[in-house]
C-alpha positions, -999 to +999 in steps of 0.1 A: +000+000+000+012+035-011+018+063+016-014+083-003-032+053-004-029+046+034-031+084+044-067+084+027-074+048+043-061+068+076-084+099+070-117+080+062-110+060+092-109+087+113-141+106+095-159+075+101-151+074+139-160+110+144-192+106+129-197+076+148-191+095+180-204+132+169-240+124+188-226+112+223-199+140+225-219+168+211-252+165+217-274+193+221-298+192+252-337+188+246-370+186+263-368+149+270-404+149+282-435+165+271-444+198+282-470+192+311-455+158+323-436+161+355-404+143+357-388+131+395-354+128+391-331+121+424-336+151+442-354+173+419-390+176+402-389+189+367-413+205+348-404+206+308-422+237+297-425+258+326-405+288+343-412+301+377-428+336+374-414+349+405-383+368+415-349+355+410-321+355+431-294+356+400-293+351+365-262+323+350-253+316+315-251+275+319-231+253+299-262+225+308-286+215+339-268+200+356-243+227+361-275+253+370-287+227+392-249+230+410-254+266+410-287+261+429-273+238+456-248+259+463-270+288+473-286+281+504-316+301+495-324+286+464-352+260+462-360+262+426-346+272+390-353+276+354-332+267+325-333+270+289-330+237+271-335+250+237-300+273+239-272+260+214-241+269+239-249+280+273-286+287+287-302+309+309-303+298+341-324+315+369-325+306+405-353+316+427-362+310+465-398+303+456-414+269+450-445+248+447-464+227+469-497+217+455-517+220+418-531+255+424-496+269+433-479+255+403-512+272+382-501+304+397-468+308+403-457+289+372-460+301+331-456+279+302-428+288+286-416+262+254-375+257+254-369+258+294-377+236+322-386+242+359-364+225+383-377+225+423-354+202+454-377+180+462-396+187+498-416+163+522-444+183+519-448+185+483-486+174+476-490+147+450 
C-alpha cells in the first residue's frame, strides 16, 4: 500500500469514527419529556415547559442543567430554578427561592414557557 493510499485509508477512518461519536460528545440538550408531564429525578421535580414567574435571586449563562442545578445547591436560599434547554451553547439559568407545593400553586406561580424547564429540590411536603 502506497503512503497516499494509506493516508486516505487513515483519513476515512478517522471521518468515520468522528461521525460515529459526533451524537454522544456533542449532543445538544432537549425537552426529553412532554411539556406538562412532571419528571422526579433524584432530588429534583422537573417541569419541561414551565418557568417560575417569581423573582430570581441571579441570573447564569449555563453550559447545561446539571451545572445550573450545581449553581442552585450551592446557594442556600435557592429552592427552585429555570433553564433554557432549547439554547445552542450555554442557557439561561435562573435561581429563585420560591417553589411549589400543590396544583393550584404551580397554576399560579408557574407560566408555560416552550424551550426551558422548571427544576424544584424536592420537599416532604410536596402534595401529590
Amino acid at each position: 500500500m502506497s503512503s497516499d493510499s494509506r493516508h486516505r485509508h487513515n483519513v476515512a477512518k478517522n471521518v468515520a469514527i468522528i461521525m460515529l461519536f459526533w451524537p454522544t460528545c456533542f449532543s445538544q440538550e432537549a425537552d426529553p419529556a412532554p411539556p406538562n408531564n412532571i419528571a422526579i429525578n433524584g432530588a429534583f421535580i422537573t417541569l419541561y415547559g414551565y418557568v417560575s414567574k417569581g423573582p430570581k435571586l441571579e441570573r447564569n449563562s449555563c453550559r447545561s442543567m446539571l451545572q445550573c442545578g450545581h449553581l442552585c445547591l450551592k446557594n442556600a436560599k435557592c429552592v427552585s430554578f429555570n433553564y433554557q434547554v432549547s439554547s445552542v451553547r450555554s442557557g439561561l439559568c435562573e435561581l429563585s427561592e420560591e417553589g411549589i407545593a400543590s396544583e393550584e400553586e404551580r397554576d399560579e406561580r408557574l407560566k408555560a414557557m416552550i424551550g426551558f424547564v422548571f427544576v424544584q429540590t424536592v420537599r416532604k411536603d410536596m402534595v401529590s
